[in-house]
GULO-276844 format. One record per residue: x, y, z of N, C-alpha, C, O, CB in turn; residue in one letter. Coordinates in steps of 0.2 Angstrom, whole numbers, m for minus. Glycine has a CB too. Layout:
// GULO-276844
(rec (X,Y,Z),(X,Y,Z),(X,Y,Z),(X,Y,Z),(X,Y,Z),'A')
...
// end
This chain:
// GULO-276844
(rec (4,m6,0),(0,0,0),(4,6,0),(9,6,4),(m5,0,6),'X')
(rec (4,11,m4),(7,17,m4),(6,22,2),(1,20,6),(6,20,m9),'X')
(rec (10,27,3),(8,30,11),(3,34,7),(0,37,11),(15,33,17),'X')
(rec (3,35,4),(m5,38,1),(m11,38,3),(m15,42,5),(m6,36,m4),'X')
(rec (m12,31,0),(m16,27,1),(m20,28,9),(m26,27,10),(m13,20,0),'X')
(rec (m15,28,14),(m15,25,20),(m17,32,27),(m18,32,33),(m7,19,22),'X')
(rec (m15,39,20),(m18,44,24),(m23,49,21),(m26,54,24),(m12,49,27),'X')
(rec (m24,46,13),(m32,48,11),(m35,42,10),(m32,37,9),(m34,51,4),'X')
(rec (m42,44,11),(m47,36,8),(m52,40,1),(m55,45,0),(m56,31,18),'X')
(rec (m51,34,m3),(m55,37,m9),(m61,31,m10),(m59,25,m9),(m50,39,m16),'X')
(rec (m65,33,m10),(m71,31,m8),(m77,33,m14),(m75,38,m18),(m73,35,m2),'X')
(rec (m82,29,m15),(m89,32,m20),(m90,38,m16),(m86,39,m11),(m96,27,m20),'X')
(rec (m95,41,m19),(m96,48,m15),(m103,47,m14),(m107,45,m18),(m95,55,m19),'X')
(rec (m104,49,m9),(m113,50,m6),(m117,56,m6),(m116,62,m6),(m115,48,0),'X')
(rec (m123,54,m5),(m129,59,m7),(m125,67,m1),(m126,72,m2),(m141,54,m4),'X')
(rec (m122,65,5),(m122,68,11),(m116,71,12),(m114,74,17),(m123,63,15),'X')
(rec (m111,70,5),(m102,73,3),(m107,81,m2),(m104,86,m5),(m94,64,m4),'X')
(rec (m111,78,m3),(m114,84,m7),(m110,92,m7),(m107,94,m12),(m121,85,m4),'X')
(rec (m110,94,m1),(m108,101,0),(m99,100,4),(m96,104,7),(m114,105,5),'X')
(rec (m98,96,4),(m90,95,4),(m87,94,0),(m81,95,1),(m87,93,6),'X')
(rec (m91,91,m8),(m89,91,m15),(m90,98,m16),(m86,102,m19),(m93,85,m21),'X')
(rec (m95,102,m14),(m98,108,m16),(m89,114,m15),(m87,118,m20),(m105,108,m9),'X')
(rec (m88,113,m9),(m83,117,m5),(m77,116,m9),(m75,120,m13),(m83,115,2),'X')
(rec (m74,110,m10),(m67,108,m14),(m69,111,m22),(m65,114,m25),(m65,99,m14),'X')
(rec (m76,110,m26),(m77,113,m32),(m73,120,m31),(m67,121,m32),(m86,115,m34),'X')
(rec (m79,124,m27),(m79,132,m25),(m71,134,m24),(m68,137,m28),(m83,134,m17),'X')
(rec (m68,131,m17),(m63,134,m16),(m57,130,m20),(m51,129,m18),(m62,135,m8),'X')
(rec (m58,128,m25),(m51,125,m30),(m52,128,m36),(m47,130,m39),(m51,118,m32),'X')
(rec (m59,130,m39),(m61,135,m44),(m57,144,m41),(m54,148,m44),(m72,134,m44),'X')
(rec (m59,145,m36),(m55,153,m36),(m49,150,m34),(m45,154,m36),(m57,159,m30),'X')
(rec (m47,145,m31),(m36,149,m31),(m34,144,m40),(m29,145,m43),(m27,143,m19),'X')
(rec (m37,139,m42),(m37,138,m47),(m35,141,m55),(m31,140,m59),(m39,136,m46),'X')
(rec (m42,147,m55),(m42,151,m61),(m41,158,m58),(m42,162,m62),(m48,151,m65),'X')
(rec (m40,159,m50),(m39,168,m50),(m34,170,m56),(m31,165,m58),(m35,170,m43),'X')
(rec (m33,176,m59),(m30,178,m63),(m30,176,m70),(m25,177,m73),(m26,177,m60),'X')
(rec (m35,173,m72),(m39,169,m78),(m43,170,m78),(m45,170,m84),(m40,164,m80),'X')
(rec (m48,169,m72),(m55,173,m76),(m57,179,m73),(m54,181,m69),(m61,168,m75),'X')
(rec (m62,181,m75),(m64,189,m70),(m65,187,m67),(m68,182,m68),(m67,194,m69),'X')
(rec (m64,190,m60),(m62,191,m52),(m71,189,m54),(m72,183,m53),(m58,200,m47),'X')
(rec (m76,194,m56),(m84,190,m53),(m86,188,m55),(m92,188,m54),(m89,193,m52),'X')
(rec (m83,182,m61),(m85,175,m62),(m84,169,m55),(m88,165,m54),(m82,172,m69),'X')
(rec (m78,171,m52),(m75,168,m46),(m79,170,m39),(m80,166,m35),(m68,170,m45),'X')
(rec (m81,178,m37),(m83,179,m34),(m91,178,m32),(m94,177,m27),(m80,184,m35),'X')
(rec (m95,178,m41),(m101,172,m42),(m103,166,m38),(m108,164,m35),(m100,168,m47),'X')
(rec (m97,165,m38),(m98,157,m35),(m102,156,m30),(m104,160,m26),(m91,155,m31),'X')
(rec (m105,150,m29),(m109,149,m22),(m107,142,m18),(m110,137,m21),(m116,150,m23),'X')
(rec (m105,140,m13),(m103,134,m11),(m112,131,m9),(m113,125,m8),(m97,134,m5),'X')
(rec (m116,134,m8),(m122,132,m8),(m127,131,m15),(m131,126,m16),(m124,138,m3),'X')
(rec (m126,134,m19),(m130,133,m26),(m126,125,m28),(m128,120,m30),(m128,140,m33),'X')
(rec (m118,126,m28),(m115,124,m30),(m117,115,m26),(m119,110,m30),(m109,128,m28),'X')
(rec (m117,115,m20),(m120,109,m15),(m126,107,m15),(m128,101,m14),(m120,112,m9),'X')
(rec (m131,112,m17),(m139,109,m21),(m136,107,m27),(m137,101,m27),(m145,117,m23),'X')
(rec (m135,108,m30),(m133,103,m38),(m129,96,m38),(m130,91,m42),(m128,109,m43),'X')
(rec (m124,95,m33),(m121,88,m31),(m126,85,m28),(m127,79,m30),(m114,89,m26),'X')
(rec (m130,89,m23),(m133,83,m20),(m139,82,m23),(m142,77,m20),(m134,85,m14),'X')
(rec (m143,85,m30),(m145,81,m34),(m143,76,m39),(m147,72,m42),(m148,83,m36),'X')
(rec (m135,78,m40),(m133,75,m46),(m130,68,m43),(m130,64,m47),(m127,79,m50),'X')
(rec (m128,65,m35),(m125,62,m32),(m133,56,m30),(m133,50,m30),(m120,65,m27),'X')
(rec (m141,60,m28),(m144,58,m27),(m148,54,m33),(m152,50,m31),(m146,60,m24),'X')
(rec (m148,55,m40),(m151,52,m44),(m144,53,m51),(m144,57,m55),(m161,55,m46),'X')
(rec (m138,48,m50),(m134,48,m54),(m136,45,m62),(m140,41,m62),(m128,44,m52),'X')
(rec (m134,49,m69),(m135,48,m75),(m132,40,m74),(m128,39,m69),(m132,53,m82),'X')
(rec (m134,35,m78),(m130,28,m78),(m122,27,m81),(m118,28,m86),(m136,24,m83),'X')
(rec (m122,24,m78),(m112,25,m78),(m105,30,m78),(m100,31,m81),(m110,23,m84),'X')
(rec (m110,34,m71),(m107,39,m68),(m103,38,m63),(m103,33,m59),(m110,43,m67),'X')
(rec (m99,42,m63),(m92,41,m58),(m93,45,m55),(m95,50,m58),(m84,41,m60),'X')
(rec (m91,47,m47),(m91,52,m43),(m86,48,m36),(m88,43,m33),(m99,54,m41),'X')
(rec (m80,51,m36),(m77,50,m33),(m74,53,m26),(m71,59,m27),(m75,49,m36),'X')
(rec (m74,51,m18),(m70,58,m15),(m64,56,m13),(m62,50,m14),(m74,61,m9),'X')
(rec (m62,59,m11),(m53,59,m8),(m54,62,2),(m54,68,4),(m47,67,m16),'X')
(rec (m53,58,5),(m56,61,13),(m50,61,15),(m46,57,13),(m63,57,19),'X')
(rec (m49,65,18),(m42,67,26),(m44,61,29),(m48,57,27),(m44,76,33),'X')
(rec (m39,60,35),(m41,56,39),(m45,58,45),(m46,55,51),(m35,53,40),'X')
(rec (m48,65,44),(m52,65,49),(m59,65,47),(m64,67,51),(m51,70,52),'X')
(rec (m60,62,39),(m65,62,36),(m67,66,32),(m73,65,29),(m69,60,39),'X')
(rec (m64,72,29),(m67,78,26),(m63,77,21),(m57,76,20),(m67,85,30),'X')
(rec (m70,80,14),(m69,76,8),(m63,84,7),(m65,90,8),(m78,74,3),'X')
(rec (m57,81,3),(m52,87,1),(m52,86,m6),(m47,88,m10),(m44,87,5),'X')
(rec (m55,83,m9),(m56,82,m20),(m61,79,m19),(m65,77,m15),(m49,77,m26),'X')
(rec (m60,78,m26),(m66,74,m29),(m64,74,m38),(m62,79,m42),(m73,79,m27),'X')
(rec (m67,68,m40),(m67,68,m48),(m75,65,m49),(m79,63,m45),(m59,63,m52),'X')
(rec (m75,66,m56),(m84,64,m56),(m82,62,m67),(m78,65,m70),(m93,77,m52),'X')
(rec (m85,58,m70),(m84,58,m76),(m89,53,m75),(m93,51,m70),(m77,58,m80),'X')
(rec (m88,48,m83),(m93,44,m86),(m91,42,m94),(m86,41,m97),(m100,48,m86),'X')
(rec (m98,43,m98),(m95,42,m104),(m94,50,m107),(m96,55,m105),(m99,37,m108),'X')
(rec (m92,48,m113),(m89,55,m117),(m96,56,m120),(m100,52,m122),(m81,54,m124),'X')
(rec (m96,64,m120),(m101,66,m119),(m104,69,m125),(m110,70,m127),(m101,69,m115),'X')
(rec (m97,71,m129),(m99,75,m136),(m100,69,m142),(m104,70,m147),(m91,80,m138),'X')
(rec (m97,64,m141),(m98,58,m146),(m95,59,m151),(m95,54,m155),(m105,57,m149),'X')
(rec (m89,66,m153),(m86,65,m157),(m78,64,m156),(m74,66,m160),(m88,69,m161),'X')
(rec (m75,62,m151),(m69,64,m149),(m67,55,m149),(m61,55,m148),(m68,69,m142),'X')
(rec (m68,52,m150),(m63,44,m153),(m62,40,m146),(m60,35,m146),(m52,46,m157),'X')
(rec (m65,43,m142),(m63,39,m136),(m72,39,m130),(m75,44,m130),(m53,43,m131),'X')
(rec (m72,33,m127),(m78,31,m124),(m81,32,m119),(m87,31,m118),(m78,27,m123),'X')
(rec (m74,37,m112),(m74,38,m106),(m72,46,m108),(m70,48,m113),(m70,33,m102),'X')
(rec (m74,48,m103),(m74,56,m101),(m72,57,m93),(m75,54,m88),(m82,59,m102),'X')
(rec (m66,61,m92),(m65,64,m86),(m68,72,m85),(m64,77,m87),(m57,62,m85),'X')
(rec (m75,73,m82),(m78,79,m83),(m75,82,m80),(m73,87,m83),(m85,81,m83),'X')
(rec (m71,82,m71),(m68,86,m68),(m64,82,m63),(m65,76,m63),(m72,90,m65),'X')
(rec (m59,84,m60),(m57,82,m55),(m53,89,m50),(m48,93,m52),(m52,75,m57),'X')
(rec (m55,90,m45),(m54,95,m41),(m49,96,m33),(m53,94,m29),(m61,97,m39),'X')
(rec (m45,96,m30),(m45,98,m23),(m42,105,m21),(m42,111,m24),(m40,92,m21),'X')
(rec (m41,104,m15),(m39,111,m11),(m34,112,m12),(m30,108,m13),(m39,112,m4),'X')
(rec (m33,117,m13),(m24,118,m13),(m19,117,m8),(m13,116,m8),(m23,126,m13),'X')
(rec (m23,116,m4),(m16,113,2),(m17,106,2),(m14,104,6),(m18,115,11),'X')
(rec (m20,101,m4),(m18,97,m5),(m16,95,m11),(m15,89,m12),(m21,93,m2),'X')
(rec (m15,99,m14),(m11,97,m23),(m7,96,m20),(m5,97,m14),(m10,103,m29),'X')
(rec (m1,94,m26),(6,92,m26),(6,89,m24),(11,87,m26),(10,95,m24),'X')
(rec (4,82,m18),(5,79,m13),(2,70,m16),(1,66,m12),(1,83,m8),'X')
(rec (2,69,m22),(0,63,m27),(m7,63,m26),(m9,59,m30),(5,55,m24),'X')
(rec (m14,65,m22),(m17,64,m20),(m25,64,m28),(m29,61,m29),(m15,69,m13),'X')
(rec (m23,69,m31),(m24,69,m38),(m23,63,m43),(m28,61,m47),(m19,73,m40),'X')
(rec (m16,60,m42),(m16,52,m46),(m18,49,m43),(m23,46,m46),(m11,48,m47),'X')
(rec (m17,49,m35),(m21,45,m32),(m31,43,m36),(m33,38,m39),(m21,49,m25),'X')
(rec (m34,49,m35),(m38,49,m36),(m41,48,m45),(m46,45,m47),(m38,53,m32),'X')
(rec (m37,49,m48),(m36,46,m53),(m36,39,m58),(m39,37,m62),(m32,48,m52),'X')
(rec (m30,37,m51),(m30,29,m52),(m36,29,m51),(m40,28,m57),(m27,25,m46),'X')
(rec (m39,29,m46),(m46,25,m42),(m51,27,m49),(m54,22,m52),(m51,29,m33),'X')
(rec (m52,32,m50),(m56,33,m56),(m56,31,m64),(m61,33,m68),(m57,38,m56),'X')
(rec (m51,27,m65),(m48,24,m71),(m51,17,m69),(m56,14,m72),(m39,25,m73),'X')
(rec (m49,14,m63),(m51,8,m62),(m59,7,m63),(m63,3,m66),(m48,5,m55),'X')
(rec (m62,13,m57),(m69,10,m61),(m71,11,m68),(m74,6,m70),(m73,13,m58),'X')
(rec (m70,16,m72),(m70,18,m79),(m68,9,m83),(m71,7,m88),(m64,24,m80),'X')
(rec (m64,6,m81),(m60,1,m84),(m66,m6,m81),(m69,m10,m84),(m51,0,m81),'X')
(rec (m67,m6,m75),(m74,m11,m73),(m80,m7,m77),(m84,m11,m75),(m75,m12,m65),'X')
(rec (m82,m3,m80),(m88,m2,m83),(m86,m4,m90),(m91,m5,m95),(m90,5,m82),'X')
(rec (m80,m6,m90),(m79,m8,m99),(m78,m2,m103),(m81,m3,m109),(m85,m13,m102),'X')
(rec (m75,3,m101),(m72,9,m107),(m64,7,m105),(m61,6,m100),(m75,18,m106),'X')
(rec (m62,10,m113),(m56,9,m112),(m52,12,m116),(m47,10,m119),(m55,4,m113),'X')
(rec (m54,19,m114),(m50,27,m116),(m54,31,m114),(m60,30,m112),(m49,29,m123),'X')
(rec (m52,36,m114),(m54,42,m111),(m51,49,m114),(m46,48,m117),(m53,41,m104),'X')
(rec (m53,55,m113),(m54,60,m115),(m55,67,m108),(m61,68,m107),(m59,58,m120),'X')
(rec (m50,71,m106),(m53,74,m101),(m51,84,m106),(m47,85,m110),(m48,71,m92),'X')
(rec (m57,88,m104),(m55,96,m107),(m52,100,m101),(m55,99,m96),(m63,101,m111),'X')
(rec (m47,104,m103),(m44,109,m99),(m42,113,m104),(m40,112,m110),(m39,106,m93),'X')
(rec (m42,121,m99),(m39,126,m101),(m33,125,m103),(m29,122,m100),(m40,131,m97),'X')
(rec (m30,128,m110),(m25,128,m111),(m21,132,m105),(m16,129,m103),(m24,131,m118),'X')
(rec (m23,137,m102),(m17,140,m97),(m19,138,m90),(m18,141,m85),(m17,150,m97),'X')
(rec (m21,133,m90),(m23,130,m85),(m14,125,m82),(m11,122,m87),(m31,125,m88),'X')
(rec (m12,126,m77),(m5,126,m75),(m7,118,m74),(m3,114,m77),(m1,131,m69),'X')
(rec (m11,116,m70),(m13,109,m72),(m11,104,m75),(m10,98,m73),(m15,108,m74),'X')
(rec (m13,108,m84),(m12,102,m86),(m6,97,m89),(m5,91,m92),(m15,105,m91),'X')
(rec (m3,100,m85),(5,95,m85),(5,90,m80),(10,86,m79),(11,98,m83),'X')
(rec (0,89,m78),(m3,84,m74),(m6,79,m82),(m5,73,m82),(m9,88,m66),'X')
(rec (m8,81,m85),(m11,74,m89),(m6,75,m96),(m7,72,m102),(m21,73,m92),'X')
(rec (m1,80,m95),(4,77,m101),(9,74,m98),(13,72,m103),(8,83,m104),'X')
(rec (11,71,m92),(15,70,m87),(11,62,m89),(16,58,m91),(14,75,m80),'X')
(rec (5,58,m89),(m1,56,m88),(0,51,m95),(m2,45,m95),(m7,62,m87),'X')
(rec (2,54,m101),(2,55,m108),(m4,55,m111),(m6,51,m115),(5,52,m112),'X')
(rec (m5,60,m108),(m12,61,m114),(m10,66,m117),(m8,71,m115),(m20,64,m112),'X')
(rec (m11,63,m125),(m10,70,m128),(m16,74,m134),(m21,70,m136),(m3,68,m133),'X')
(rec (m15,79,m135),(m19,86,m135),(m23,81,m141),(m19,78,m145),(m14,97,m137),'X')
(rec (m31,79,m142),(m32,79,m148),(m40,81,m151),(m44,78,m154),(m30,72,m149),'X')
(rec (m40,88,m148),(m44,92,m150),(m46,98,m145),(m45,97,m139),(m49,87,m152),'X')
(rec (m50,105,m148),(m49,111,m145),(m54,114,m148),(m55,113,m154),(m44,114,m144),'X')
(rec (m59,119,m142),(m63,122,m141),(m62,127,m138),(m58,127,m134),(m66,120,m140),'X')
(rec (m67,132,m140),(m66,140,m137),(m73,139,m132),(m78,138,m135),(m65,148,m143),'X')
(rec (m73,140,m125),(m78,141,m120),(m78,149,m119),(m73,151,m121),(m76,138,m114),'X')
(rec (m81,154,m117),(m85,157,m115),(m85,157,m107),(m87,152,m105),(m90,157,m117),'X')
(rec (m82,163,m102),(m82,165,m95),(m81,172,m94),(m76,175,m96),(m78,162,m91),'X')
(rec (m88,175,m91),(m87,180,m89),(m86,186,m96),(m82,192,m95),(m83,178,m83),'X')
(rec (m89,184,m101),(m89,188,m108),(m82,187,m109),(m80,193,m108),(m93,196,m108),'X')
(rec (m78,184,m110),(m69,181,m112),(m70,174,m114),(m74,170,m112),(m62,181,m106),'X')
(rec (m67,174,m117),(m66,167,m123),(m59,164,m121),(m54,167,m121),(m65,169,m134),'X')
(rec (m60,159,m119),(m53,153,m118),(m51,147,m120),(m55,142,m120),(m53,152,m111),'X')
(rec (m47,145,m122),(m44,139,m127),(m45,133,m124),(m40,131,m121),(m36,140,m129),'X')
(rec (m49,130,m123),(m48,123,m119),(m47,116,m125),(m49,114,m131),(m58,121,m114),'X')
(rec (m44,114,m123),(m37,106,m124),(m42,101,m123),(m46,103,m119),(m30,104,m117),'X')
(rec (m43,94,m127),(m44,90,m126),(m40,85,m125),(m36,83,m130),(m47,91,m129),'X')
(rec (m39,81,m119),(m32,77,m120),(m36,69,m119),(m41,67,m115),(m25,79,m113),'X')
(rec (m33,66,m124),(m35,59,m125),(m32,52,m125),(m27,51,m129),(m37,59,m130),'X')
(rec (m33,48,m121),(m29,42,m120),(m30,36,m124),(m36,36,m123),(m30,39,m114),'X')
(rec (m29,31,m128),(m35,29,m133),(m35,24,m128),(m41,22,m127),(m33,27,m142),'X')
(rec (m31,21,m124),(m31,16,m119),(m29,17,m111),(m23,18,m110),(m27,11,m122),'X')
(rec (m35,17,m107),(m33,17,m100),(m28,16,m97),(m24,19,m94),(m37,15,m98),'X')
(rec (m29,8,m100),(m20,4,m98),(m15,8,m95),(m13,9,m89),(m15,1,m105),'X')
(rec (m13,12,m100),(m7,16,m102),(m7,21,m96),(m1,24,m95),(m7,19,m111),'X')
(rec (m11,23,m93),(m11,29,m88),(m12,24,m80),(m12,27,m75),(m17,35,m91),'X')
(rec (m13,20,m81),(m9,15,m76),(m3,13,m74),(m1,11,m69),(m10,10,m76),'X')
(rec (0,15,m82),(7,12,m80),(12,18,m78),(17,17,m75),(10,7,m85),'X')
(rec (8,23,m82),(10,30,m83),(12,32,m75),(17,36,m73),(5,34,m88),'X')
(rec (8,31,m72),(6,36,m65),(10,32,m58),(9,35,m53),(m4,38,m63),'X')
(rec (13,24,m58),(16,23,m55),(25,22,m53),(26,20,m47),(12,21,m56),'X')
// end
């Protein structure tokens, strides 16, 4: 067992992590994009709107959804990743990573792969076997899934806060490979 492993638990996510998925969204979305998006698309934010919407999407999941949390050892959820299948239908691969989030005081700390892993494995027990996750090009991140090898294979311009931003499609054609990648 890695010492990882043995001081986060990653876990399915329940109807009742609602607003502590809510919290890690909120407070990873502002130190994440401060200084990329406008300050009152960040300042928008609501960890409560944000908590009403997990705790419907966690209480009646679409079919072959992933929601994942990542708990401290004093139980309090510090990430979360959530995907399924690919959503657009045109990008070559079956699985979709729609987000994965933590606090900043726990980035850096493998806790990300960690959570990662766990969410490839289930993706790989539902029988997909690639995936596809979008991030901002200036998103510092994303060297976390070039690192991963996914590489860039397709891009779109999103809309925040009336500004247009370059988001990355990075694609694995085989999950495999980012199992073996991340250990």
């Amino acid at each position: 067992m890695d010492a990882r492993e043995s001081t986060y638990i990653i876990r399915p996510a329940l109807v009742n992590d609602g607003p502590g998925i809510a919290r890690v969204h909120v407070e990873s979305w502002k130190t994440t994009y401060a200084g990329i998006f406008p300050e009152a698309v960040l300042t928008a934010l609501s960890v409560e709107k944000r908590a009403h919407f997990w705790r419907g999407s966690l209480a009646a999941p679409k079919p072959g959804s992933i929601t994942l949390v990542a708990c401290d050892p004093t139980g309090s959820v510090v990430g979360f990743v959530a995907g399924g299948k690919e959503r657009t239908g045109q990008l070559g691969r079956d699985g979709e990573l729609y987000s994965i989030y933590l606090l900043q005081a726990t980035q850096r700390q493998g806790v990300g792969t960690l959570l990662l892993r766990y969410f490839v494995r289930e993706l790989r027990v539902r029988e997909f076997t690639s995936m596809v996750v979008w991030v901002l090009d200036v998103n510092p991140s994303r060297k976390f899934y070039e690192v991963l090898g996914g590489q860039v294979i397709s891009q779109q311009y999103i809309e925040r806060g009336g500004q247009s931003y370059l988001e990355l499609a990075f694609g694995w054609d085989d999950l495999s490979t980012i199992s073996r990648a991340e250990r």
